[in-house]
C-alpha positions, -999 to 999 in steps of 0.1 A, spaced: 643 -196 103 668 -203 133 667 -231 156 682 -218 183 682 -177 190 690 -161 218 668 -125 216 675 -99 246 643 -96 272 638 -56 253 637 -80 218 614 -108 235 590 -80 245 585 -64 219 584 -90 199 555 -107 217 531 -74 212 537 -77 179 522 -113 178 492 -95 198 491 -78 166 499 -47 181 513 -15 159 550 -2 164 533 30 174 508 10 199 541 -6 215 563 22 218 533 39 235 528 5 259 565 -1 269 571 40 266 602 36 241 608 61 213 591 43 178 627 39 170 637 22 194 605 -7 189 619 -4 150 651 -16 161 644 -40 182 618 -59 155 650 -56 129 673 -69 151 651 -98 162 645 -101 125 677 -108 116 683 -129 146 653 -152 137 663 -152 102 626 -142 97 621 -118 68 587 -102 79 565 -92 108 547 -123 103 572 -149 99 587 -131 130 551 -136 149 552 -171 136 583 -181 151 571 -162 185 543 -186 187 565 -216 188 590 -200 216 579 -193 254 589 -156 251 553 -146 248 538 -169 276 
């Protein structure tokens, strides 16, 4: 996984409901964004990170201040 990774605030978001443990469905619904939309922005942040599943990507979240 990446050292350094710059995600956008929309990626940072999303990505720290997902460490809640929170559906794509549950965060589309509580940032009202199309399912889509939440499905892009876990890829992208994905690929950023380097991280190759939700978990690794929830992993990585717990060891940045995004989700503080």
């Amino acid at each position: 996984m990446t050292t350094e990774t710059s995600l956008t605030p929309s990626e940072a978001r999303v990505s720290a409901l997902l460490l809640q443990g929170m559906t794509n469905r549950a965060i589309a619904d509580r940032l009202v964004l199309s399912l889509r939309t939440v499905e892009c922005h876990i890829s992208r942040a994905l690929s950023k990170t380097g991280c190759s599943t939700r978990l690794e990507l929830a992993l990585w979240m717990m060891d940045r201040p995004f989700h503080r």
